[in-house]
Backbone as ProteinMPNN parsed JSONL, in Angstrom:
{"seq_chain_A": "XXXXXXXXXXXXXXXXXXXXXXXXXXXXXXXXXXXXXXXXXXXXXXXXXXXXXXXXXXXXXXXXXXXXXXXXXXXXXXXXXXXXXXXXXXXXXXXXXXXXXXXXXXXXXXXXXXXXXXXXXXXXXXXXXXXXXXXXXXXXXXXXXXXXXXXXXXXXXXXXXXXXXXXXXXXXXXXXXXXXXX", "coords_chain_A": {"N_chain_A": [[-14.034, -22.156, 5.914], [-15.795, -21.522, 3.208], [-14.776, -19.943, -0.003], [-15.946, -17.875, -2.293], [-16.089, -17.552, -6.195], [-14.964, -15.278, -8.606], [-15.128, -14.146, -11.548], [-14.007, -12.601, -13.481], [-11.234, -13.467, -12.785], [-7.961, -12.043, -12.773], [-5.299, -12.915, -12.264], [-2.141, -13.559, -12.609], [-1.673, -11.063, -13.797], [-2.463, -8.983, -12.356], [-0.369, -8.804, -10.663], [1.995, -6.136, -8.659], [4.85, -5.661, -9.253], [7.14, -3.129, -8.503], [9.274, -1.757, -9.26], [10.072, -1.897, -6.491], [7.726, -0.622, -5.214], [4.303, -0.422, -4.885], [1.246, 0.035, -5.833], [-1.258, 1.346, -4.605], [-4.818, 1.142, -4.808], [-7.893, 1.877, -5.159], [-9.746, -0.017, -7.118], [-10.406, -3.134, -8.027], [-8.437, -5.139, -9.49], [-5.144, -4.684, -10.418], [-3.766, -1.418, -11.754], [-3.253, -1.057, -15.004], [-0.612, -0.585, -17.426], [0.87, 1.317, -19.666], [4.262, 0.194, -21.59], [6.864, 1.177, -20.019], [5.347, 2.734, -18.61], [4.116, 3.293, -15.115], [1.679, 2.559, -12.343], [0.701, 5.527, -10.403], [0.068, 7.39, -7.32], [-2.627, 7.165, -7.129], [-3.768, 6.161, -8.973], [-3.124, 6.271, -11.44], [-1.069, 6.389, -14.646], [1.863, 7.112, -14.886], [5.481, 8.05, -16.33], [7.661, 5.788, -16.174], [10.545, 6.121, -15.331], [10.574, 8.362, -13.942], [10.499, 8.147, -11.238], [12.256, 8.477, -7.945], [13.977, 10.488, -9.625], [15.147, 13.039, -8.767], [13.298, 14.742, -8.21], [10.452, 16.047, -6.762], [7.629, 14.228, -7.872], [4.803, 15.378, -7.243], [1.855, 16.003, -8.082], [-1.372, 17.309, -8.786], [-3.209, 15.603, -10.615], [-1.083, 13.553, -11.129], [0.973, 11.709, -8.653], [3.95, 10.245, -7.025], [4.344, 10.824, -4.456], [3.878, 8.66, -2.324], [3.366, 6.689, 0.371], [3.62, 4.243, -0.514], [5.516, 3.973, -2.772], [7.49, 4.709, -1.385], [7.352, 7.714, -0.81], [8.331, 8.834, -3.626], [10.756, 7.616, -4.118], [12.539, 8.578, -2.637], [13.007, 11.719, -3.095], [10.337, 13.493, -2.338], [10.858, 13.355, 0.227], [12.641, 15.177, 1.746], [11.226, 17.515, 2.306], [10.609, 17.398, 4.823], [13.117, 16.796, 8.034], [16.398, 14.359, 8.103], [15.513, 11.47, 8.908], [12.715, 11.606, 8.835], [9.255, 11.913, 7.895], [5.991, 13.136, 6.245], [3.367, 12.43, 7.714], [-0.385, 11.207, 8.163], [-1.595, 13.299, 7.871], [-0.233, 15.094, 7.321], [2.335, 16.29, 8.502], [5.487, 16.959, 9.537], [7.178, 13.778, 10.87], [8.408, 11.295, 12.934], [10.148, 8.387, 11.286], [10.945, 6.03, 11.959], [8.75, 5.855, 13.883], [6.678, 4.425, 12.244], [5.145, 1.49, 11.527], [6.086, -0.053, 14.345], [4.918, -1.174, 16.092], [3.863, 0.026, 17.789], [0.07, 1.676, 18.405], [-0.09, 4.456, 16.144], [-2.187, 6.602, 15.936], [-2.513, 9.482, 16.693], [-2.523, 9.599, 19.281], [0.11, 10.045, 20.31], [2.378, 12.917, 20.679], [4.546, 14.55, 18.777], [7.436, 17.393, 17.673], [5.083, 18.975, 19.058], [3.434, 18.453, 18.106], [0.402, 16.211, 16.292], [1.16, 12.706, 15.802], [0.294, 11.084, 13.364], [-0.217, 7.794, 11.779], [-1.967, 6.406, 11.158], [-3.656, 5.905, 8.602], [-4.449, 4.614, 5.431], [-2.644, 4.472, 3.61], [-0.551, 4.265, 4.705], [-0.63, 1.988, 5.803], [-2.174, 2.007, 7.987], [-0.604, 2.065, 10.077], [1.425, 0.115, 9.686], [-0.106, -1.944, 9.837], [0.156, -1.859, 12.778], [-2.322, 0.015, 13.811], [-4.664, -1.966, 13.779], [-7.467, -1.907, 11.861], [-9.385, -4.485, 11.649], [-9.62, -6.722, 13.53], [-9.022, -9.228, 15.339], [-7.5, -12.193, 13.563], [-7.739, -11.283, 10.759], [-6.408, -9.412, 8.382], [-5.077, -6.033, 6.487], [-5.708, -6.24, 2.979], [-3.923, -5.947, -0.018], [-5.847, -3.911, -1.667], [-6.219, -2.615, 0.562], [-8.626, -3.853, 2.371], [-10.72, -5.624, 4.388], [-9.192, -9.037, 5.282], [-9.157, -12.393, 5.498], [-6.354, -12.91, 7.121], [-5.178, -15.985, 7.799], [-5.515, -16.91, 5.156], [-3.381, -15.909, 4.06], [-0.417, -16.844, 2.201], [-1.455, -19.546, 1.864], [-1.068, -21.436, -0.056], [-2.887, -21.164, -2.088], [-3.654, -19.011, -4.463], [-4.61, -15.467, -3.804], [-5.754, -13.648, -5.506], [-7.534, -11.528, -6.4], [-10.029, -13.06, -6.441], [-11.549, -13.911, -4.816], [-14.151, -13.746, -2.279], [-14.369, -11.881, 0.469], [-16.251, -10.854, 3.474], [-17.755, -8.999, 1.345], [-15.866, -7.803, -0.039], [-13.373, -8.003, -2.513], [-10.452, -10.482, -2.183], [-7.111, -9.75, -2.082], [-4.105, -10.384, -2.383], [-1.623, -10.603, -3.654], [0.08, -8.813, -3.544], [3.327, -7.057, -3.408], [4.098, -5.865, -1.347], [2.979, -7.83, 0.353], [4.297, -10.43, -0.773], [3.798, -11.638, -3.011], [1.085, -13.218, -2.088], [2.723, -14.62, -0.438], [4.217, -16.046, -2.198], [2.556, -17.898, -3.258], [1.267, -16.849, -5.562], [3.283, -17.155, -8.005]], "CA_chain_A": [[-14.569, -20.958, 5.315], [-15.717, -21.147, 1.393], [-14.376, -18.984, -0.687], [-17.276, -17.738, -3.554], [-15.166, -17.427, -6.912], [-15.098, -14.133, -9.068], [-15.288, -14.554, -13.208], [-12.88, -11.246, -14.167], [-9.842, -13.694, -12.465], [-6.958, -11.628, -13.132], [-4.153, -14.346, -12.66], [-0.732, -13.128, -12.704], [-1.301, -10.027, -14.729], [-2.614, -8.325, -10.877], [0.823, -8.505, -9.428], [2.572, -4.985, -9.287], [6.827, -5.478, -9.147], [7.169, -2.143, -9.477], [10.423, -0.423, -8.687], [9.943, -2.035, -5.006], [7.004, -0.239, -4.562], [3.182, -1.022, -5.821], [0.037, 1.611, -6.193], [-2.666, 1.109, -4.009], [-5.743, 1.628, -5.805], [-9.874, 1.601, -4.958], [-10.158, -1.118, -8.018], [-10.22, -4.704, -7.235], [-7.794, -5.165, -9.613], [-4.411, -3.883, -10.627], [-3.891, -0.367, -12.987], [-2.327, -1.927, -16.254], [0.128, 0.837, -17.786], [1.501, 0.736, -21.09], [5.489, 0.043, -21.566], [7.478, 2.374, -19.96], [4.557, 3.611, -17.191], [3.702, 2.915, -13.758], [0.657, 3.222, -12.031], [1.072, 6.37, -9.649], [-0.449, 7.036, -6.233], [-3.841, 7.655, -7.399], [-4.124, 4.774, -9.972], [-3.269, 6.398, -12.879], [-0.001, 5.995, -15.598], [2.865, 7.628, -14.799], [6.634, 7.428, -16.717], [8.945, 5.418, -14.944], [12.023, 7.333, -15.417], [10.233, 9.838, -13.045], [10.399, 7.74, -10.193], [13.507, 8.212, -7.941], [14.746, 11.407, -10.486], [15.632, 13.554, -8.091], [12.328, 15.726, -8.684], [9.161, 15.175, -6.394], [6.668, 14.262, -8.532], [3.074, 15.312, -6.097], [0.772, 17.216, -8.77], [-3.027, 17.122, -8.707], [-3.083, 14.507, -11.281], [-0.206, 12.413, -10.704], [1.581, 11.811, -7.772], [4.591, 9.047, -6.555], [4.554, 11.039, -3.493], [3.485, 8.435, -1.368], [4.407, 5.589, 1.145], [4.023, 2.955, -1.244], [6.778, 4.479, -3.56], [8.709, 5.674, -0.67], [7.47, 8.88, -1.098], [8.928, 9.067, -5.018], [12.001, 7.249, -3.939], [13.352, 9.553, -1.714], [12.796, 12.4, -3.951], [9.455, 14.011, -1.486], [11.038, 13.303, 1.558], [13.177, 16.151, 2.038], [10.19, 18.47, 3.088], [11.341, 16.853, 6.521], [14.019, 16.725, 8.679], [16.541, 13.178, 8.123], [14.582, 10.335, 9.447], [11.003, 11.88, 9.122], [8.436, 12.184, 6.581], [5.16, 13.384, 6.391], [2.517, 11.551, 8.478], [-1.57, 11.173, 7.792], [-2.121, 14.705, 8.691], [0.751, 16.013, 6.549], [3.223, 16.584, 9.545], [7.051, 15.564, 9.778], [7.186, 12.877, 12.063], [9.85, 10.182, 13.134], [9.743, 7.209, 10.423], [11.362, 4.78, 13.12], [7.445, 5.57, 14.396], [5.832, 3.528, 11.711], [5.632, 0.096, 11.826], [7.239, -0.003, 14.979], [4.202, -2.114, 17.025], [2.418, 0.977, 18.421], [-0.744, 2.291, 16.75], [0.498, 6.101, 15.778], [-3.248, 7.312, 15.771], [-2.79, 11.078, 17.358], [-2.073, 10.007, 20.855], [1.593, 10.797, 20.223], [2.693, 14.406, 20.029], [6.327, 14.771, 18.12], [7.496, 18.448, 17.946], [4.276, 19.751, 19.416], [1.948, 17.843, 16.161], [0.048, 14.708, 16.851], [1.533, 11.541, 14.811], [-0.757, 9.657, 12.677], [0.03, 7.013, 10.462], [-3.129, 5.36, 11.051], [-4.964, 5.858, 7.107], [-4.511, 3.153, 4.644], [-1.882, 5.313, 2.894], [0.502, 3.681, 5.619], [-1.601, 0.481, 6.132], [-2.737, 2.015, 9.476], [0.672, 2.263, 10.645], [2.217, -1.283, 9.157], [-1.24, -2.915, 10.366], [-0.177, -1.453, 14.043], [-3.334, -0.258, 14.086], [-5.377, -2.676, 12.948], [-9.367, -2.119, 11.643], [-9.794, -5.397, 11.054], [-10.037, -7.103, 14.326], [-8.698, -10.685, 15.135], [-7.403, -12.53, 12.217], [-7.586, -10.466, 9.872], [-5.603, -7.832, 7.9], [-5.582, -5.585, 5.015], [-5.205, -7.186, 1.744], [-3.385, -5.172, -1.217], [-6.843, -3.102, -1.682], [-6.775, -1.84, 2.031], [-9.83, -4.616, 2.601], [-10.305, -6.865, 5.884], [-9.243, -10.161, 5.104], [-8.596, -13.24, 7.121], [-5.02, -13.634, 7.569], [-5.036, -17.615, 7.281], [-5.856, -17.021, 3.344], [-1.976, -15.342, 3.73], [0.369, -18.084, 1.989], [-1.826, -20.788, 2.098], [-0.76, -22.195, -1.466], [-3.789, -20.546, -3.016], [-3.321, -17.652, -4.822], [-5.372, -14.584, -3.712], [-5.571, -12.359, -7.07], [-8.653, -10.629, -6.161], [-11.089, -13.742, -7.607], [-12.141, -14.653, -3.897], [-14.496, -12.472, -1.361], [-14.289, -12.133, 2.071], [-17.128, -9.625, 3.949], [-18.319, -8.253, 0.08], [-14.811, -7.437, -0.97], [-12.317, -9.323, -3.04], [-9.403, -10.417, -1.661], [-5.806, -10.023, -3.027], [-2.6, -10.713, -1.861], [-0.894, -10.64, -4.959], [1.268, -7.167, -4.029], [5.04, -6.757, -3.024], [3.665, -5.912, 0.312], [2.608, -9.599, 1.075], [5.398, -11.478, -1.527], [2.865, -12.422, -4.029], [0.802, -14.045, -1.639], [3.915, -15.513, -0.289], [4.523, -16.931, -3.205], [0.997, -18.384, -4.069], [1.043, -16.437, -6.636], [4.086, -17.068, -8.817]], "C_chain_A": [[-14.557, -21.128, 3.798], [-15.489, -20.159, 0.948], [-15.168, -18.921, -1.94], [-16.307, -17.044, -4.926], [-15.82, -16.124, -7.649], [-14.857, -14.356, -11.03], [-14.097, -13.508, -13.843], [-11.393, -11.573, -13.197], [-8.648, -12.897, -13.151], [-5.441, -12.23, -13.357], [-2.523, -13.424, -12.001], [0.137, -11.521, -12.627], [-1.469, -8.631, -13.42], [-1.293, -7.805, -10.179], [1.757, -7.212, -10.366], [4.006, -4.93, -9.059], [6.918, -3.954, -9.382], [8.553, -1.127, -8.762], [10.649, -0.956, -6.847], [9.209, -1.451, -4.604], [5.208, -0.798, -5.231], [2.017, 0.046, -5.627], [-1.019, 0.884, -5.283], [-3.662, 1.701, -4.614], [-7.282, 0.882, -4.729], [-9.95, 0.907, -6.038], [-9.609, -2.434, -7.231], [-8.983, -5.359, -7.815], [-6.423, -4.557, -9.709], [-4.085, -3.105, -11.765], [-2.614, -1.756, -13.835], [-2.15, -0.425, -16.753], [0.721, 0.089, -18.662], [3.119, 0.567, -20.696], [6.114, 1.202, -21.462], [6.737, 3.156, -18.737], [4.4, 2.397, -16.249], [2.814, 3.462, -13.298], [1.074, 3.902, -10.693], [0.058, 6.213, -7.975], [-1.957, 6.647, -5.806], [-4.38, 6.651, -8.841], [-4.07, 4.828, -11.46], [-1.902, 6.183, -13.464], [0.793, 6.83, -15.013], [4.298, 7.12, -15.502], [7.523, 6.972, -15.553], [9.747, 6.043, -14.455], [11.267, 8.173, -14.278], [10.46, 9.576, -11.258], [12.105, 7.922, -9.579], [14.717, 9.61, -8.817], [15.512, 12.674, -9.684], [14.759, 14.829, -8.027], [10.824, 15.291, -7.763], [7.925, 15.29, -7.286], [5.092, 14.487, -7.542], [2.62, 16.728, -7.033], [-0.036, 16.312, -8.346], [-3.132, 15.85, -9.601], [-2.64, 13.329, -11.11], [0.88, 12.165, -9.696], [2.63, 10.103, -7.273], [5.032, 9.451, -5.307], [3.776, 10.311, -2.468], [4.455, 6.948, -0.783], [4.742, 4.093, 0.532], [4.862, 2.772, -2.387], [7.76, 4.992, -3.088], [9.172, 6.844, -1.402], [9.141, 9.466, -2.305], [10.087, 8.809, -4.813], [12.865, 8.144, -2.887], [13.453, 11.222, -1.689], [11.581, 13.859, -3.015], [9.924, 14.05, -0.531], [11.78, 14.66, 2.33], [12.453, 17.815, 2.136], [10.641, 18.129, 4.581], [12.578, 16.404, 6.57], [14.81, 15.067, 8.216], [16.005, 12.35, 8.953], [12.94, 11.059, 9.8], [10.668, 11.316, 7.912], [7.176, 12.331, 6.801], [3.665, 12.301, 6.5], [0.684, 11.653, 7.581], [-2.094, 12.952, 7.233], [-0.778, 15.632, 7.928], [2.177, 16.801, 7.625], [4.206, 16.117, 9.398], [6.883, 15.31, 11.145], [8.245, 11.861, 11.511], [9.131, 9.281, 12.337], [9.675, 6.258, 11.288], [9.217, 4.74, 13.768], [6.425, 4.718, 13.612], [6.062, 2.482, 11.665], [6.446, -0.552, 12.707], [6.466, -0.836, 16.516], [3.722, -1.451, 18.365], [1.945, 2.035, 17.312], [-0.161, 3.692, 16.923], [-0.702, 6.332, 15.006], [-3.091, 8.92, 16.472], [-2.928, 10.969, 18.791], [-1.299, 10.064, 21.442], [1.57, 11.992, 20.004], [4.581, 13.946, 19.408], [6.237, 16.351, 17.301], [6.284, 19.425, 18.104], [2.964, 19.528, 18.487], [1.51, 16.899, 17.099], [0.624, 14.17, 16.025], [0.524, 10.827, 14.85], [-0.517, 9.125, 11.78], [-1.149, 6.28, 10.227], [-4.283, 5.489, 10.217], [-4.029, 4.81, 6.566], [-3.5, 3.657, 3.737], [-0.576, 4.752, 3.784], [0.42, 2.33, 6.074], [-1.129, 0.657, 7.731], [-1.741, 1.287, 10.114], [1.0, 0.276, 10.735], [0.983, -2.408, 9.975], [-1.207, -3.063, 12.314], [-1.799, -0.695, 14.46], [-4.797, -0.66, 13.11], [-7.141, -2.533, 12.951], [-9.331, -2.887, 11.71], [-9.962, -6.173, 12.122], [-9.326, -8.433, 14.254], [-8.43, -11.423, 13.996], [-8.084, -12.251, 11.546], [-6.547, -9.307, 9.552], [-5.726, -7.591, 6.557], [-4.743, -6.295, 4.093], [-4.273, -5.825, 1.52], [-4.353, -3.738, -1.376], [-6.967, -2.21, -0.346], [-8.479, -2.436, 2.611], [-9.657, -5.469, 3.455], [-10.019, -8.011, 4.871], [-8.853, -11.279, 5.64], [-7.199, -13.687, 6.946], [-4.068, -15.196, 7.439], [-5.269, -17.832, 5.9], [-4.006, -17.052, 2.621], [-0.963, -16.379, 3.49], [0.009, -19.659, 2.374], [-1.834, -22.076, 0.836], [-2.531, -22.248, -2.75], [-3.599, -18.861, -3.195], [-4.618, -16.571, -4.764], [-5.396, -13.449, -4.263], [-7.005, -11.645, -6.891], [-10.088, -11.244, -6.656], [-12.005, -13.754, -6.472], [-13.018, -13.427, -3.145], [-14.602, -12.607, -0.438], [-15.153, -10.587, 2.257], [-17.221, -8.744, 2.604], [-17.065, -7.602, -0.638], [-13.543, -8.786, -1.893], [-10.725, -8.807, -2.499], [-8.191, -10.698, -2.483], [-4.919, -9.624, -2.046], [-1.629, -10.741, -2.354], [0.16, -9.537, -4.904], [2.592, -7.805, -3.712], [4.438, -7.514, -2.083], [3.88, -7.533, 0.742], [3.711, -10.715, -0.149], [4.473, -12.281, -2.598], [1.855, -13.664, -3.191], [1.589, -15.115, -1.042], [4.283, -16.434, -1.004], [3.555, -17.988, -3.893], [0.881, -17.849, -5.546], [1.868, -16.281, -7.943], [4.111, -18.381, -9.602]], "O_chain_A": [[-13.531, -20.933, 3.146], [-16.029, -19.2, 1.498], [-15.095, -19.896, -2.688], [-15.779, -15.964, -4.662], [-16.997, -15.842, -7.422], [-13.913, -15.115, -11.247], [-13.368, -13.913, -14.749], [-10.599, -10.696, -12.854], [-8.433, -13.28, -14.301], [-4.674, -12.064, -14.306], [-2.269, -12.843, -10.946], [1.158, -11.006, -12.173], [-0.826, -7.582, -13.471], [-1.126, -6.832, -9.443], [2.089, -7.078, -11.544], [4.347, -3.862, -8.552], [6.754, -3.568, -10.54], [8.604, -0.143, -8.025], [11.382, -0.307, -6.102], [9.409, -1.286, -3.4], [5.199, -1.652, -6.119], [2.402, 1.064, -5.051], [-1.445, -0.241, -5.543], [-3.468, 2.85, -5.012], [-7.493, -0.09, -4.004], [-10.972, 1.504, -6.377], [-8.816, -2.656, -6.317], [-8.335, -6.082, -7.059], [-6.388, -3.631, -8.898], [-4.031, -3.712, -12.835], [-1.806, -2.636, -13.539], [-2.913, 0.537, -16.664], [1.036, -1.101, -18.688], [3.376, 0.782, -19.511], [6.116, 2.102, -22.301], [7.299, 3.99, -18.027], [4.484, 1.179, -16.404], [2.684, 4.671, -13.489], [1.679, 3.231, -9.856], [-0.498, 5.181, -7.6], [-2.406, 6.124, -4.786], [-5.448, 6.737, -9.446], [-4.531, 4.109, -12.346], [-1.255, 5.611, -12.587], [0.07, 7.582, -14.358], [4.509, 5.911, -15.397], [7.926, 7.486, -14.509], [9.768, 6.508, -13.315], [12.172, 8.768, -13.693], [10.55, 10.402, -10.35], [13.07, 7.663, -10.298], [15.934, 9.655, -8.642], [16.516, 13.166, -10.2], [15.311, 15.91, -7.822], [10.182, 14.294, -8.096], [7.297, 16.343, -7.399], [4.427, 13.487, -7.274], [2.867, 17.921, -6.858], [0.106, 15.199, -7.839], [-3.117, 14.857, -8.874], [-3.284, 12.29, -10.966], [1.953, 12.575, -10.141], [2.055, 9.016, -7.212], [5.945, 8.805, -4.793], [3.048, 10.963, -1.72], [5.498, 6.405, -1.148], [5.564, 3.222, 0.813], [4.987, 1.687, -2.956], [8.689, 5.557, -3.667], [10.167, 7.156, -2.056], [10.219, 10.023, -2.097], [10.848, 9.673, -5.249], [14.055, 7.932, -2.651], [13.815, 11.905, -0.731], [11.95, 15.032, -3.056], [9.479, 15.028, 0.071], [11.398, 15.039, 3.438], [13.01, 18.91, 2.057], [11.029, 19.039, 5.314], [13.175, 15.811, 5.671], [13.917, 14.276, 7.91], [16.145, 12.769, 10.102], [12.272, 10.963, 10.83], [11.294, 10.593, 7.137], [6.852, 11.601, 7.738], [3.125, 11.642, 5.611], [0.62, 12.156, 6.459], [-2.825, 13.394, 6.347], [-0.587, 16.825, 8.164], [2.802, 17.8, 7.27], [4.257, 14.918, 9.124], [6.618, 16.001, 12.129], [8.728, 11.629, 10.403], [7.908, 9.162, 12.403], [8.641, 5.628, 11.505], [8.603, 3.694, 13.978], [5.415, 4.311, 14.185], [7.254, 2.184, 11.745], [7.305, -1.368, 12.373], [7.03, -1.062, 17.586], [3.372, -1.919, 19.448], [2.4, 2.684, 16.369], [0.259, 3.96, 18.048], [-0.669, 6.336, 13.775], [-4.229, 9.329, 16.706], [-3.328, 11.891, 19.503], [-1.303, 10.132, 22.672], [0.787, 12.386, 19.14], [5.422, 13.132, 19.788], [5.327, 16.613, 16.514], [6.28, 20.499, 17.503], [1.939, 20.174, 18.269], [1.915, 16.697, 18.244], [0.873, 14.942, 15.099], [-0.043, 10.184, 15.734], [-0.519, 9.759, 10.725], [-1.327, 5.604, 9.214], [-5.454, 5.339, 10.564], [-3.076, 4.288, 7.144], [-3.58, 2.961, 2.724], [0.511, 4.96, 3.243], [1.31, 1.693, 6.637], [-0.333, 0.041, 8.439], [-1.871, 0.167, 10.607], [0.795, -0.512, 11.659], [1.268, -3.455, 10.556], [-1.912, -3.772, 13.033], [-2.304, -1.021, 15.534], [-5.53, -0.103, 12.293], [-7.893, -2.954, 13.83], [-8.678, -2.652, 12.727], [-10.959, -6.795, 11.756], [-9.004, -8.814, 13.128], [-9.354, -11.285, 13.195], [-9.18, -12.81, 11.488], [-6.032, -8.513, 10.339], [-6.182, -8.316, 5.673], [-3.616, -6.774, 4.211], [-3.954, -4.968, 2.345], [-3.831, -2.63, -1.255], [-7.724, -1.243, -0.258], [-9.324, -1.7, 3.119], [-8.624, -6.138, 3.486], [-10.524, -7.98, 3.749], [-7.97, -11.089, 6.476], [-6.964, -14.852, 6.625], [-2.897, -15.44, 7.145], [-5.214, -18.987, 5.475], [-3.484, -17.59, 1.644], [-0.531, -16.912, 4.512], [0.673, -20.566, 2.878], [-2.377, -23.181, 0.821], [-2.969, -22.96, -3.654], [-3.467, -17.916, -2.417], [-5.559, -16.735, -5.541], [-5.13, -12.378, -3.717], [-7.281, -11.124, -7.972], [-11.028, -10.58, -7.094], [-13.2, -13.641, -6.746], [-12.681, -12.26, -3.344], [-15.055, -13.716, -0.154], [-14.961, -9.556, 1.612], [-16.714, -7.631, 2.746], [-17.199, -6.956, -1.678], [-13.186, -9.955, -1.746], [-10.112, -7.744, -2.401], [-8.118, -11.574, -3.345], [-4.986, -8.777, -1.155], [-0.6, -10.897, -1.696], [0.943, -9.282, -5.819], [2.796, -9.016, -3.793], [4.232, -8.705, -1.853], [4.797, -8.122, 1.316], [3.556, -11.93, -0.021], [4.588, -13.48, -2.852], [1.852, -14.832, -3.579], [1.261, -16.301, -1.085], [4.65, -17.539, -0.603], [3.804, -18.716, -4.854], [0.426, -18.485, -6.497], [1.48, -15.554, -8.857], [4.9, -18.527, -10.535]]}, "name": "protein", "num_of_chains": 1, "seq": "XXXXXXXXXXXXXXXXXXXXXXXXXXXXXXXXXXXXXXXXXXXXXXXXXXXXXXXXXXXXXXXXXXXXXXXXXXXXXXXXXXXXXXXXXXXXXXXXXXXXXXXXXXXXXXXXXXXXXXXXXXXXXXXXXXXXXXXXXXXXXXXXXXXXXXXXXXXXXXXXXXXXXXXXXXXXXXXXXXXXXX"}
């Protein structure tokens, strides 16, 4: 499979360390935030310090209320019961249910709700249920990509494209491309 190269290579500067968590964003690359911010759920700046404060940060603007900040460190979670947190659909549901190697699309009930983890806000319940079909899974972007790209000692910073998107691997999530990318 060729890989068709991209000119706005990002390199290094893509990968998000961020607190143990990383921003999912609709850009190909990753938000750049001045010293001292982090990009929030929604791709914009946020102060660090906020993360984790003991304050849920979820305004209209800026939000670290989500799963890729563990819901603002812990900080959001306590809308639900111990061991929940709020599912696709805004429901407390059992955590143990995500990523747990059944899809949790809404053909679970838990206290009388459906459970859905299955939006890209959960990576379609830890890639339990997978869009993407046969090797493949979502990059960093929430974009199919083929799986065999995953730690293959090329670094997938978002230069390459697979089915019209660019592929990156560069987050936490995936270890920097398992280490391709360090």
């Amino acid at each position: 499979m060729e890989r068709s190269t991209w000119m706005g290579r990002r390199g290094l500067s893509s990968i998000l360390a961020l607190a143990g968590g990383l921003a999912w964003t609709s850009e190909s690359s990753a938000v750049q935030c001045q010293s001292g911010m982090i990009p929030d759920c929604f791709g914009g700046c946020i102060e660090e310090s906020w993360l984790a404060d003991d304050n849920c940060n979820d305004g209209p603007h800026v939000s670290l209320n989500c799963f890729a900040y563990n819901f603002d460190g812990g900080d959001c979670i306590n809308q639900c019961d111990f061991g929940e947190f709020l599912d696709c659909r805004g429901f407390c549901s059992p955590a143990g249910w995500q990523d747990d190697g059944t899809c949790d699309d809404g053909g679970w009930t838990y206290n009388g709700h459906v459970v859905d983890y299955s939006c890209a806000e959960f990576r379609f319940d830890g890639q339990d249920c997978n869009p993407c079909g046969s090797g493949a899974i979502l990059d960093c972007n929430g974009n199919c990509a083929p799986e065999q790209w995953l730690g293959d000692n090329v670094c997938d910073d978002g230069w390459a494209t697979h089915l019209g998107n660019l592929v990156d691997y560069s987050c936490v999530h995936y270890g920097t491309d398992e280490g391709d990318c360090i």
